[in-house]
Structures are given as structure tokens and as C-alpha cells.
C-alpha positions as CSV (number, residue, x, y, z in Angstrom):
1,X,0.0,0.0,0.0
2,X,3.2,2.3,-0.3
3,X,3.2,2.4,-3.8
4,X,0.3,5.5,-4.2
5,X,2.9,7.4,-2.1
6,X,5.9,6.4,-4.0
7,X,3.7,7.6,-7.1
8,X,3.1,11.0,-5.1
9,X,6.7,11.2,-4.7
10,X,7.8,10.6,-8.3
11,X,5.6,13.3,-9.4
12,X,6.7,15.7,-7.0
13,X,10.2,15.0,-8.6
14,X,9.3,15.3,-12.2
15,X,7.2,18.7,-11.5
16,X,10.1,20.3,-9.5
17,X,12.4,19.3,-12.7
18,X,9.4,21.0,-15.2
19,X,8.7,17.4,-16.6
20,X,4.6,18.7,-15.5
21,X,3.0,16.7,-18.3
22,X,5.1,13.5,-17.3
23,X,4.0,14.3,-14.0
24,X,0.4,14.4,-14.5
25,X,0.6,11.1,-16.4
26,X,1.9,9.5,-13.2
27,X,-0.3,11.1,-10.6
28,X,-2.8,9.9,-13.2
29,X,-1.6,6.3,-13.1
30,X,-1.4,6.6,-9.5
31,X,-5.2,7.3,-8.8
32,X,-5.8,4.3,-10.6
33,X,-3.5,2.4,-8.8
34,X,-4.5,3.3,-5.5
35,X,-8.1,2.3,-6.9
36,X,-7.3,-1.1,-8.0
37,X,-5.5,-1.3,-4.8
38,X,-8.9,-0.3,-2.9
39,X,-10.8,-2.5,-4.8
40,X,-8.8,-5.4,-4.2
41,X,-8.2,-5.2,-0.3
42,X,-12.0,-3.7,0.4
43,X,-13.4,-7.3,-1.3
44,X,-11.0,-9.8,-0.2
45,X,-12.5,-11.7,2.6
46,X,-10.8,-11.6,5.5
47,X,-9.8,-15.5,7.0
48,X,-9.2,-14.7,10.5
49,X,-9.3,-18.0,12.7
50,X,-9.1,-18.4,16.4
């Protein structure tokens, strides 16, 4: 679940170096990544056994 920030951080680096488009791309990529990521955890039963 690290990866949306590591996404955040890679864009932060190409917009401080004025590569904004190539930027955008990734924060782009990174919404849907942190979707899928959401969709996968929030539907995954959960196997807990005591």
C-alpha cells in the first residue's frame, strides 16, 4: 500500500524538474493504482481463525 505514495513522490520530482506533463501522467496512473489497490483489499474476505 506504499506504492500510491511512492507515485506522489515521483511526481513531485518530475514537477520540481518542469517534466509537469510526465508528471500528471503519473499522478494519473497513480489514482488508478490506488483504486485497484482499494478494490482489491476492500473485497478480499478476510480468514481470521481463532
Amino acid at each position: 500500500m506504499a506504492l500510491p505514495f511512492f507515485g506522489v513522490l515521483v511526481a513531485c520530482g518530475l514537477a520540481w524538474m518542469k517534466l509537469r506533463m510526465i508528471a500528471v501522467w503519473v499522478v494519473i496512473a497513480t489514482i488508478a493504482l490506488t483504486l485497484f489497490l482499494f478494490r482489491y483489499h476492500a473485497t478480499s474476505a478476510i480468514d481470521i481463525n481463532l
